[in-house]
N, C-alpha and C positions, 0 to 999 in steps of 0.2 A: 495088848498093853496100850495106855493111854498116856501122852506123852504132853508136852509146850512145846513150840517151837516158833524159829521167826512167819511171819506171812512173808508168804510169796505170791507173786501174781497168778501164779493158779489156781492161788485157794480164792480169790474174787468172787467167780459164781456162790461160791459153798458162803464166803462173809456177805454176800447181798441177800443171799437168800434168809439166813440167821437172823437175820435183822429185818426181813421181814414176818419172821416168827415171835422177834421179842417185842421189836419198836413198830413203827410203820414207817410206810410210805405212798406217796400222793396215786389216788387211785388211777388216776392215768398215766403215771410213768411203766414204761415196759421194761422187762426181763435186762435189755440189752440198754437202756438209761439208767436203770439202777445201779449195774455193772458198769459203768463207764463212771459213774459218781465217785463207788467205792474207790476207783483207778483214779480220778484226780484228787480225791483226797490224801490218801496213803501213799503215793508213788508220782505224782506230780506237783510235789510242791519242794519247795529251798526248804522243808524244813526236814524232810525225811535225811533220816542218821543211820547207817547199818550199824553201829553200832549200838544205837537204842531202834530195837526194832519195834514193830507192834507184832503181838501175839498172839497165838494162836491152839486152843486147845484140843488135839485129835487124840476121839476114842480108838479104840482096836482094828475098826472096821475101813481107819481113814476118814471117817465123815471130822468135818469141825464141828464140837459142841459149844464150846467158849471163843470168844476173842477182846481184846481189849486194843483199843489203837493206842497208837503214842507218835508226838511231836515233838522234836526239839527246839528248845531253847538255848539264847547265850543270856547272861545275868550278869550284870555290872554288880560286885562285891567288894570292896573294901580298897580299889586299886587292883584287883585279880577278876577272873572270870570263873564262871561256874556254868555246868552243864546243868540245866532244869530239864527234864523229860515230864509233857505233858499228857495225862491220859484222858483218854477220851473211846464212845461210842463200846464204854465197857456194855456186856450181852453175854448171858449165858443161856442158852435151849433149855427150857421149861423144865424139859423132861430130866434136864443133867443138874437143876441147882443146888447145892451144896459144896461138897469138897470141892468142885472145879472152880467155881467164883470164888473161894480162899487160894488155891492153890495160885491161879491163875495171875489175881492181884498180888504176892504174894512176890511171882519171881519178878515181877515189874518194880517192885520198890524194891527188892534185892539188886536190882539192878548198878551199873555204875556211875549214873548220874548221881549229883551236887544235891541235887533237888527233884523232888518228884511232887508234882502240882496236877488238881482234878477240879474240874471246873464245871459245875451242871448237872453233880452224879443224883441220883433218886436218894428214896432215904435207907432204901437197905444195901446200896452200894455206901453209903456214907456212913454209915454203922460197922459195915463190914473194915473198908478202910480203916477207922480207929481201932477196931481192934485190934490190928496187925500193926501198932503203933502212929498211924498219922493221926492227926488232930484237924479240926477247922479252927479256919482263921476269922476271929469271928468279927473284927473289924472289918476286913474285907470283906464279908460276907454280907453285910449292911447294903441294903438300898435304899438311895435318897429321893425323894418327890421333888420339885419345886410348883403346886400350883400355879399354874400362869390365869387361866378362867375357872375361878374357884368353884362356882354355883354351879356351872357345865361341868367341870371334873369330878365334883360330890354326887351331881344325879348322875352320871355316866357310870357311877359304882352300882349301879340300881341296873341289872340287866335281865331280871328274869320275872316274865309273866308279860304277857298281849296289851295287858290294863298299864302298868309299870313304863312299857314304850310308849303308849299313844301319848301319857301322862307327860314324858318328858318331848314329845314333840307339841304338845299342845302349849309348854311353859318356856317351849324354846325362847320368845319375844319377851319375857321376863326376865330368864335369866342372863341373857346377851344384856341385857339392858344393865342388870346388877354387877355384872361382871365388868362391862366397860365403866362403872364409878369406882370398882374394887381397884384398879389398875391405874387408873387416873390421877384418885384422890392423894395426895403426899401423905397425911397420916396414916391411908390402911399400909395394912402390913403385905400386899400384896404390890403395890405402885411400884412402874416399871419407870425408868428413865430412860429418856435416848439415849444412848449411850455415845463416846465423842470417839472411840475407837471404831475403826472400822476394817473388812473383812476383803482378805483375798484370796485364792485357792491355795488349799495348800497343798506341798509339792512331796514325796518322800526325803527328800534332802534338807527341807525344814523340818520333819519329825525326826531326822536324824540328830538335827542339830538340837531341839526342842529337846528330845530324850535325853542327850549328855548332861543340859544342863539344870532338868529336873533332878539326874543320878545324884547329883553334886549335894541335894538336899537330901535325895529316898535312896535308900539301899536295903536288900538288894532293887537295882529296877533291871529292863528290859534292855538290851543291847542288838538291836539288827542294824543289814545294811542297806542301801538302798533299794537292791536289786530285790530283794526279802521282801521288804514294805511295798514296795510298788506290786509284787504279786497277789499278799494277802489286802493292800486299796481294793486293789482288783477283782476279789471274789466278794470281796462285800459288796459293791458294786451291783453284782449278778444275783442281786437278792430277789423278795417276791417284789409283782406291780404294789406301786402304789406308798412303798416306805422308798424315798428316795436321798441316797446317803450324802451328808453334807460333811462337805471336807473344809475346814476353815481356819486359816491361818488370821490370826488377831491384832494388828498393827493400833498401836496410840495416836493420836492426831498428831504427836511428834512425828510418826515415823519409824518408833521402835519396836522392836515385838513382845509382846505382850504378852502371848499363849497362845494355843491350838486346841482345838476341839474335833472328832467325828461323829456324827449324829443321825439316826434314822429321823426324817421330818414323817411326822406321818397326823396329816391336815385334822382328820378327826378324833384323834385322838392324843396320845403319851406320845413325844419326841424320848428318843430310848440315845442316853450318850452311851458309845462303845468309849471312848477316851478322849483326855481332857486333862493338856498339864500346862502350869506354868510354875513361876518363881512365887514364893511365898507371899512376895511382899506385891506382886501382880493378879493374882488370883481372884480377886472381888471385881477388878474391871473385866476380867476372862468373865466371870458370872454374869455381870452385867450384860456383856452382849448376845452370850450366850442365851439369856433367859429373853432379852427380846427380837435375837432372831429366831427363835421356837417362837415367840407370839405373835410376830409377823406372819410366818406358815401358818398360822390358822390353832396351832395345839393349843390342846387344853391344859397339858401339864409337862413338864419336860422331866425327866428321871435317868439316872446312872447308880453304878456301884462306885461304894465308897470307896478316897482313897485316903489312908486314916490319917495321913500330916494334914492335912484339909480338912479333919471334919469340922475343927472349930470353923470355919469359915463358911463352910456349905450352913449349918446351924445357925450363924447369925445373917443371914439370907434368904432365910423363911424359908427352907428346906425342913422336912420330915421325914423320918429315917423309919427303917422294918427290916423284920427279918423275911421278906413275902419272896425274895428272890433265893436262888438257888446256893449251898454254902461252897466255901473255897475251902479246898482240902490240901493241906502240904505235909511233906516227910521228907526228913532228912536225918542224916549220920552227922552232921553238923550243927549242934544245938547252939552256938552261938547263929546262925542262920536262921533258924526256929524263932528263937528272940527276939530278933530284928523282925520278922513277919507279924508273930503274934504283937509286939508292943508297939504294932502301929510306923514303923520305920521303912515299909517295902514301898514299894512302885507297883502296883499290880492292875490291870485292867481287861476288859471282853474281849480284848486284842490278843490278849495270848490264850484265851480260852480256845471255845468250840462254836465261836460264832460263826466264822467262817466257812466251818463246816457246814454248818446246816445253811447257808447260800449256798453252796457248789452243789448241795444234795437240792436243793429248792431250785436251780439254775434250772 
């Protein structure tokens, strides 16, 4: 008989192993790293919930064929709170797909959470999902560019063939040269200003305070507490060499705050925002410095997901949007909830995905 049931720390080996049957992982981590991964994601973080567990699907024999994880969230709604369960690192064994990746998705959104949110899924897990009533969000689901070295970001789209690279190392001294007039000039559409705000670390008790007062405009948004935030700073942090994460609290030449931003810089390439809020009516100076401290790092282009009360303003900011990033997937028993996501009304950000994950798995 083949059963669901919660994960327990026993089944570790059997979910490290499964996952490296469906997904991968880095050829030199051993048996006993993989297994210590799967242990701090699922059982050592503020976010695990016994009563929204991750699960687990055992055939007859006791082997695990399926599992799906899940994270809790809390969600600022209307003056109330709401339970959002996030899933993640869904996997079903080759040999078992079908009925079990329905079933399996199935008792997770049956579940008792508010909201159930998927962040990152492939496209037959995301097909699968809607048929069992979830929808994407397709606003969110949006990723925005901002060019910072135009000429360097457009050949850098060009990665494939020996000829192709030497080409764009031989034009390097041209395009650096095009790119520093694109950035300069006040008429192009790419001209960076100094910006007069300026930046200091920011703390988890400023995204504390930051978040309530985004809430105030988006709903649903994201409700953690300090102790929460400072754990998931933390594994971002412990990401690969070489992206190194920028935490930035955004102060006015007054002195008042401005907005926040977290940012992978990463010199040669896309600065990647995990999140990025402020007040409606502050948001273009947030952009501002945002977009020239990625050009100070060196990046060619800075990029985040959208968050839809903002997109008129990412769009008049020489931003470019696409559907090239992964879609947001929500369900809920509350269709006034539904509404507010779908019509561009939420707070939603990398931050409550699966990014963290895959740092603590890359640690």
């Amino acid at each position: 008989m083949t059963r669901i049931r919660p994960l327990t720390e026993n089944d570790i080996p059997q979910v490290a192993a499964l996952r490296s049957r469906v997904f991968s992982w880095r050829e030199q981590d051993s048996v006993a790293a993989r297994e210590a991964a799967v242990r701090k994601i699922f059982f050592g973080n503020p976010f695990a919930d016994a009563t929204l567990p991750s699960l687990v699907y055992e055939n007859g024999k006791g082997g695990i064929i399926g599992f799906i994880g899940v994270s809790a969230r809390r969600l600022r709604w209307r003056g109330t709170e709401l339970r959002a369960a996030v899933a993640n690192s869904f996997m079903v064994d080759p040999d078992w797909r079908g009925v079990v990746g329905v079933q399996l998705l199935r008792q997770f959104l049956d579940g008792p959470q508010d909201l159930s949110l998927g962040d990152s899924p492939n496209e037959p897990a995301r097909k699968l999902w809607e048929q069992l009533g979830g929808v994407t969000a397709l606003q969110d689901s949006l990723v925005w560019v901002r060019p910072l070295r135009p000429v360097r970001y457009i050949v850098g789209q060009i990665r494939n063939g020996a000829l192709l690279y030497s080409a764009r190392l031989l034009t390097r001294p041209l395009t650096s040269g095009l790119d520093a007039l694109a950035v300069h000039m006040p008429q192009s559409p790419f001209h960076l200003k100094v910006p007069d705000s300026r930046a200091q670390p920011l703390t988890p008790g400023d995204l504390v305070q930051g978040l309530a007062e985004v809430g105030k405009l988006c709903s649903p948004s994201p409700h953690y507490d300090e102790a929460a935030l400072g754990w998931l700073l933390g594994c971002l942090e412990q990401g690969p060499r070489g992206r190194r994460l920028r935490k930035v609290l955004v102060r006015s030449k007054a002195g008042e705050v401005v907005g926040w931003y977290i940012r992978f810089a990463s010199r040669p390439g896309v600065s990647e925002v995990v999140q990025m809020g402020a007040r409606k009516e502050q948001y273009r100076e947030l952009l501002d410095h945002l977009f020239y401290s990625a050009w100070r790092d060196g990046s060619a282009a800075v990029s985040g997901r959208v968050q839809p009360p903002f997109l008129d303003i990412l769009a008049q900011h020489g931003c470019v949007f696409s559907r090239n990033g992964p879609p947001v997937l929500v369900h809920s028993r509350h269709s006034e909830v539904l509404e507010a996501i779908q019509g561009g009304r939420a707070f939603l950000s990398r931050l409550e995905g699966e990014g963290w994950m895959v740092q603590l798995s890359e640690a």
